[in-house]
C-alpha positions as CSV (number, residue, x, y, z in Angstrom):
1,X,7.4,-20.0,11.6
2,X,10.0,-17.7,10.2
3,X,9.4,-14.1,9.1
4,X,10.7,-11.5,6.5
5,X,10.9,-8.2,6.6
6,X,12.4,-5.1,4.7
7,X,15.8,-4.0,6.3
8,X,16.5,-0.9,7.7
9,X,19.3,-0.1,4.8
10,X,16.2,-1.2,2.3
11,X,14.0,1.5,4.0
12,X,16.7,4.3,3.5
13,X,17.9,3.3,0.0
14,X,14.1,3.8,-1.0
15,X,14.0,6.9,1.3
16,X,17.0,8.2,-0.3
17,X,15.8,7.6,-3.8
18,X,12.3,9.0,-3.5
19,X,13.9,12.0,-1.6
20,X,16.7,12.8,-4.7
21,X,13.4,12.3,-6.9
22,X,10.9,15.1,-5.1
23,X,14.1,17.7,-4.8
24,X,14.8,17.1,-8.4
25,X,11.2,17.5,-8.8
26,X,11.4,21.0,-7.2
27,X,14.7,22.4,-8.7
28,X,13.2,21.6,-12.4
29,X,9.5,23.5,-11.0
30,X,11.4,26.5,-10.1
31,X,13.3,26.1,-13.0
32,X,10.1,26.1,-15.5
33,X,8.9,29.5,-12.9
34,X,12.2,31.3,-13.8
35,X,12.4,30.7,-17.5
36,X,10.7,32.6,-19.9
37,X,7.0,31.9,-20.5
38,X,6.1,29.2,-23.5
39,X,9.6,28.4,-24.2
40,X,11.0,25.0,-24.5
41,X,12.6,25.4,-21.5
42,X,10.2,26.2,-19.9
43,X,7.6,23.4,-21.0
44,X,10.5,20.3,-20.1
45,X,11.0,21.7,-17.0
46,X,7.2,21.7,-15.9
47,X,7.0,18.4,-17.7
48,X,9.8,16.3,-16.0
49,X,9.3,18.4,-12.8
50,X,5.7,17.1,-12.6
51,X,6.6,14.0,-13.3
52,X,9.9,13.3,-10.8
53,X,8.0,15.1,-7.6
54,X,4.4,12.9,-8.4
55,X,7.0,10.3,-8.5
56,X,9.0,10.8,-5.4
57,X,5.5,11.5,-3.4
58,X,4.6,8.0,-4.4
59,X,7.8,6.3,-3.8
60,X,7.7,8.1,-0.4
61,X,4.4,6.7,0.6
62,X,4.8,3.4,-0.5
63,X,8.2,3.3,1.6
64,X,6.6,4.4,4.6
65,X,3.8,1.7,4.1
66,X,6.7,-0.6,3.5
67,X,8.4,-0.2,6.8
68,X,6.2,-2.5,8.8
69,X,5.9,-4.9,5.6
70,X,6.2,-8.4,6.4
71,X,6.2,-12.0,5.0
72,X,5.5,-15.1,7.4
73,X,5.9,-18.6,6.2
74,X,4.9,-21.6,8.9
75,X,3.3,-25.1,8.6
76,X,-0.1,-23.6,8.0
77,X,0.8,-21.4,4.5
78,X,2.5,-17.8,3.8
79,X,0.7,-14.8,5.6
80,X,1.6,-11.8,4.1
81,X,0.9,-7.6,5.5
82,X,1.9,-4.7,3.4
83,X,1.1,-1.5,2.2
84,X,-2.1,-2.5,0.4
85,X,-3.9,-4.7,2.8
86,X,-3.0,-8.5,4.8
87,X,-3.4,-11.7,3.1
88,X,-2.8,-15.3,3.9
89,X,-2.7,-18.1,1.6
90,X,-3.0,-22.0,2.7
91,X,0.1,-24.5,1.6
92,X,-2.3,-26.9,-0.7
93,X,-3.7,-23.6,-2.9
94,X,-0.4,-22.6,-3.9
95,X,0.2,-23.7,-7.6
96,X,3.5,-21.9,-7.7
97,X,6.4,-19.5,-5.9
98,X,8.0,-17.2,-9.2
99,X,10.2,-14.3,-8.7
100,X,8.9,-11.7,-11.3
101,X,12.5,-10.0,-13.7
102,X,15.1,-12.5,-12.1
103,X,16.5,-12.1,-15.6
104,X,16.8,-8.5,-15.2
105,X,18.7,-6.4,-13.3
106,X,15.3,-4.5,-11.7
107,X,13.3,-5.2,-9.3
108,X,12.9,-8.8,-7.9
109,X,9.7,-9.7,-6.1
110,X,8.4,-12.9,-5.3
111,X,4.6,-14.2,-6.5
112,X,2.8,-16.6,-5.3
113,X,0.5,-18.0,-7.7
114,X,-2.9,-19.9,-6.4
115,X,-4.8,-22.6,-7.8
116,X,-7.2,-20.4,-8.3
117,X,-5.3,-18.5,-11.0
118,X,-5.0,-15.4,-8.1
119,X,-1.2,-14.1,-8.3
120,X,-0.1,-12.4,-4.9
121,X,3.1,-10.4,-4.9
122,X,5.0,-10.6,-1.1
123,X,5.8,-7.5,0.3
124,X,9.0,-9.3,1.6
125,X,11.5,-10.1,0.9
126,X,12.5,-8.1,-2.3
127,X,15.6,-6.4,-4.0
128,X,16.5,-3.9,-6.7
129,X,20.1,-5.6,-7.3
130,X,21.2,-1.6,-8.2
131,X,18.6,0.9,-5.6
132,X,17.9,-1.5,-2.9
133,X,20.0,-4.8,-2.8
134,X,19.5,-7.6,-0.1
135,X,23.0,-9.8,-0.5
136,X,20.3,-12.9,1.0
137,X,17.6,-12.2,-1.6
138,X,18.2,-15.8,-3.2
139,X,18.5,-17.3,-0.2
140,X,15.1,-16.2,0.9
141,X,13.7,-17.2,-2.1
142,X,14.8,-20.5,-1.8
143,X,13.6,-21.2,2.2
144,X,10.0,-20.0,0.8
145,X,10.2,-22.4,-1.9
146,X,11.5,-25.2,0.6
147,X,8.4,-24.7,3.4
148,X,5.9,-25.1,0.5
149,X,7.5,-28.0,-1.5
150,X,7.6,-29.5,2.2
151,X,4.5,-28.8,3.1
152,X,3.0,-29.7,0.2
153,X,4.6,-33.4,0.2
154,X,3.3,-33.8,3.6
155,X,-0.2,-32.6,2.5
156,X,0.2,-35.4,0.0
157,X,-0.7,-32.9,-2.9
């Protein structure tokens, strides 16, 4: 069995981020209170405010739910815990491993697709090459790929 988890630097590059985003958040709110009522100012402020603290709120919950996120792969399939529930998924009903924007320079997650036409995305591991990089991202990938081709040739599937 082998297991993967978010790392600690992970954890505080999301911290950091949704931190930046709910003090921006704050600075343009008491921006839009000091500016003169109705004026343009005033509106973009409340606008992009709004929209930066709602957005480091959520970014702050989901990184605290991510914290104890995990991703175990052994002989019997991938068994998966993160912020929005546990899962587990048997070797001979996964169609297919992707990793979602490898293309782009965004976020990276890895899907596992069912025969069943189910997707589930892993809470580990994952990467934003630019907010969040993990150096073994690839790597991981790869050794989740590995187990299920193996596992799935000793099925005889």
């Amino acid at each position: 069995m082998e297991r993967f988890t978010i790392s600690r630097r992970q954890i505080r590059g999301l911290g950091t981020f949704a931190g930046a985003s709910i003090g921006l958040g704050v600075v343009l709110l008491v921006v839009f209170v000091s500016a003169p009522t109705g004026s343009f100012v005033a509106r973009g402020a409340l606008s992009i405010g709004s929209i930066m603290l709602l957005g480091g709120l959520i970014t702050a919950f989901l990184t605290l739910g991510n914290t104890r996120a995990y991703t175990e792969i052994s002989a019997d399939g991938v068994r998966n815990s993160g912020p929005f529930g546990k899962w587990h998924v048997a070797w001979p009903d996964v169609k297919d491993i992707k990793v979602d924007n490898m293309d782009r320079r965004d976020w990276h997650r890895i899907a596992i697709v069912c025969r069943n036409g189910r997707t589930f995305t892993l809470a580990a591991p994952f990467e934003s090459p630019i907010l969040v990089p993990d150096p073994d991202f690839k790597d991981k990938r790869e050794r989740i790929v590995v187990a299920w081709r193996q596992m799935t040739v000793a099925a005889g599937n």
